[in-house]
N, C-alpha and C positions, 0 to 999 in steps of 0.2 A: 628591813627598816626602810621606810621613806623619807626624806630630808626634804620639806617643802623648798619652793626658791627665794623665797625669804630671804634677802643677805643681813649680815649681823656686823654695823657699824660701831665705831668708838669716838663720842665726841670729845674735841679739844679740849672743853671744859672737863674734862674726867681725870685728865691727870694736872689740873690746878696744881699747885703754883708753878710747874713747869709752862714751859711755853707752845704754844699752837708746832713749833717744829718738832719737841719731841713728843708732839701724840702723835704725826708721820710717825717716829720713828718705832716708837714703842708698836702703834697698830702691824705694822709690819713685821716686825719681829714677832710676836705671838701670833698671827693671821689673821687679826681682823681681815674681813670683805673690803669694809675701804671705811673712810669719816665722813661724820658729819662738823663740820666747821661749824665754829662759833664766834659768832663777828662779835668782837668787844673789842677791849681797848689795846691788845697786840696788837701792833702796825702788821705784822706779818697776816692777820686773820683781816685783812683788812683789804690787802693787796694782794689782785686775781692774780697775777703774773708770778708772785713769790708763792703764793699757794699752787701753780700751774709746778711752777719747777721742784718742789714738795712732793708733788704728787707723782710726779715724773720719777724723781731720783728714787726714790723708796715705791713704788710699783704699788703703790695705794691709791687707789680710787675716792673721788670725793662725789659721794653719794646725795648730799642735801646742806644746804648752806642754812646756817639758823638766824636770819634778820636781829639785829640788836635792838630788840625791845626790853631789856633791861632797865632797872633804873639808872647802875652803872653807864650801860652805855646810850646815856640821853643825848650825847652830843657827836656820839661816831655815826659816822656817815651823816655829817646833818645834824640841825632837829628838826626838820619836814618830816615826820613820820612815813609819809606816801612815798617823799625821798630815797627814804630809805627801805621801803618796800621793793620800789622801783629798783635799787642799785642791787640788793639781796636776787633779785628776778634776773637782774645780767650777770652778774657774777655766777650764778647755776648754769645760764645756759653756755655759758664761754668753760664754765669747768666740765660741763656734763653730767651735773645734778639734774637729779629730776626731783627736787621738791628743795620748797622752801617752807621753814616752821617760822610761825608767826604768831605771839601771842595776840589775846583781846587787849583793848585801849586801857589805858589805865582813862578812871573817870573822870579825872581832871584834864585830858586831853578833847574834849566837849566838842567841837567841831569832826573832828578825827572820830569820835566813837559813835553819832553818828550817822556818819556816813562809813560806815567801817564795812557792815552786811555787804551793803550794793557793791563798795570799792572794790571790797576782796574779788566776789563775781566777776567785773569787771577784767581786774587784773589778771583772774583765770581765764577768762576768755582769749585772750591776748597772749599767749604762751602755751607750753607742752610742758610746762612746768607746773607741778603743783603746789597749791599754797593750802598748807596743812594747817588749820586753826588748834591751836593747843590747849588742851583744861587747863586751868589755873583754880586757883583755892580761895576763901577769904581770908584776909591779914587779922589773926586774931592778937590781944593784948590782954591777958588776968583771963575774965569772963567777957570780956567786950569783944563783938565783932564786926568789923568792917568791909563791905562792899567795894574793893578798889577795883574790878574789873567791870569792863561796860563794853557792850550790852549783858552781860555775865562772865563769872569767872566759867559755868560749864557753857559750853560752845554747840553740844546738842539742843542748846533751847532755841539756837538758828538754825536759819536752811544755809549750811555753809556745803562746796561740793567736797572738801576733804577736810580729815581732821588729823589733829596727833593728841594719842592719849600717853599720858605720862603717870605711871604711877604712883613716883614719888607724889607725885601732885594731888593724886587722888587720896594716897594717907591723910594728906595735910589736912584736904577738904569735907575728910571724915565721910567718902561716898562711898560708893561699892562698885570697885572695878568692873565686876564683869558686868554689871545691869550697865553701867557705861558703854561699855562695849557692844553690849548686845543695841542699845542704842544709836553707836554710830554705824552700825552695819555693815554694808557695803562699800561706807563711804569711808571707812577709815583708811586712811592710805601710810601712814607713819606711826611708830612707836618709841616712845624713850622709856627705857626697862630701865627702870632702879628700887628701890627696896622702903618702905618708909614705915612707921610702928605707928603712925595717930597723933602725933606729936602737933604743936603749934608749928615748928618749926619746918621747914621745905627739906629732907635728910638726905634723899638720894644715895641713900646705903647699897651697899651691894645685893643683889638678888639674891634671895633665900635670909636674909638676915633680919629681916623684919616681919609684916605679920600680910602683908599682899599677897595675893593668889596668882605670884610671877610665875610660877610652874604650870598652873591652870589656863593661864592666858595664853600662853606659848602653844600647850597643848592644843587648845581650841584654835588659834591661828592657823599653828599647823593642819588641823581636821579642815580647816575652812578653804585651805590653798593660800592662803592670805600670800601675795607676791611684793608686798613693800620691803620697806626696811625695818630692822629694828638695831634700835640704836642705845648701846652702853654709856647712862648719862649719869655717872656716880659721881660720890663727893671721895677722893681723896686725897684731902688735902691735908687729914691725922694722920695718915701711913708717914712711920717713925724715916722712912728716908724710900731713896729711888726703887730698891730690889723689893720691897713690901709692896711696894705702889701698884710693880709690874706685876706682882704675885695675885693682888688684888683685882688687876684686871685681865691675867690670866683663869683666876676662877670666875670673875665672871663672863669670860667667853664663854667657859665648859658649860656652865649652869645654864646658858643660852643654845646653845646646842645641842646639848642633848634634850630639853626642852622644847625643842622644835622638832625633835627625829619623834616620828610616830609610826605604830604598825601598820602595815599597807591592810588595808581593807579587804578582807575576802569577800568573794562572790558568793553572791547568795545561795547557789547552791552548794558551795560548800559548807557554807555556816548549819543550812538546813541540815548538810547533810552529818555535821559534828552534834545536833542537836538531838 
């Protein structure tokens, strides 16, 4: 078996309502690679120096810092949008991330969206860090659906230099992961693997529990060499207490794992010669 170098992160958002310090702790005790932080309204997810000593004490790595484009977090770090791009862009490179996930503008941010394409550019240019544009979905209501991201909620419809494909998001938005994929190509540089069924709703269920082709995608990652990250971005916030939680995101390490491990490729004259 081969194990692409792919490392398999755990974000802070995954074990909600607990706090930014015990996803440190949980990621290390099952062996996550390292997290991805999620700037929201923890003070702790907020402060490089309390996340530096986080990372430090528990022997976890923090792999990509996720900018707080939330609605929730409209007012952390700022509401200058760029602000906050900006601050997501120091905080990676003082922890050691090499990438920052960044959704599209909501459309009511009208100045910010755009100029969003050129900025992003811009900001890559200026850094070894990457800033990974992320799919988002339309906000649906009954039958009614709405356009809340700009210039789109899919991010392939730009020349962005990297992307993150999420596929809870991808349920949501009712598309088809792998044509996505095969879309962002070589540009895709990040992934948040969670599970979702088609729903109105954003579900971020565990892998394997819904109806995405999360085993498919891994595989073909793996075939690809794909060397980003891929990061464990589930909801568990129903797990009935803490040992369910961790059980939760112990199966979804395994599921990610063994998902990535692929058979080494033989040479073709062996193949020829099996045939």
């Amino acid at each position: 078996m081969v194990v692409p170098k792919a490392k398999v992160a755990l974000s802070t958002a995954s074990v909600y309502p607990e706090n930014t310090a015990a996803a440190f702790e949980i990621a290390g005790r099952l062996g996550y690679d390292g997290v991805e932080v999620m700037v929201w309204t923890d003070p702790v997810s907020q402060d490089v120096d309390a996340l530096r000593r986080l990372s430090d004490y528990h022997q976890v790595p923090i792999l990509a810092v996720h900018a707080p484009c939330l609605l929730i977090t409209q007012r952390v770090w700022g509401t200058d949008p760029w602000q906050k791009l900006e601050r997501a862009r120091v905080a990676a490179e003082k922890l050691g991330a090499s990438t920052v996930v960044v959704h599209p503008p909501f459309r009511w941010q009208r100045q910010y969206a755009r100029d969003f394409v050129r900025g992003i550019w811009q900001m890559a240019n200026e850094t070894d860090v990457r800033f990974a544009v992320e799919n988002m979905y339309p906000w649906r209501y009954r039958d009614r659906e709405v356009a809340a991201y700009s210039p789109d909620w899919d991010p392939t419809e730009e020349d962005y230099r990297h992307f993150t494909i999420d596929l809870s998001h991808v349920a949501t938005s009712r598309a088809d992961a792998l044509a996505m994929l095969d879309r962002m190509g070589d540009r895709l540089g990040h992934v948040h693997l969670a599970d979702g069924s088609g729903s109105a709703k954003d579900e971020h269920l565990i892998p394997g529990r819904g109806t995405q082709p999360c085993a498919e995608l891994l595989e073909r990652l793996a075939g690809n060499g794909f060397d980003g990250h891929v990061v464990l971005e589930v909801n568990t916030r129903r797990s009935p207490g803490p040992v369910e939680r961790e059980a939760d995101l112990a199966e979804a390490l395994a599921f990610t794992r063994l998902n990535l491990a692929t058979a080494a490729r033989m040479p073709d004259s062996v193949s020829e010669g099996r045939s």
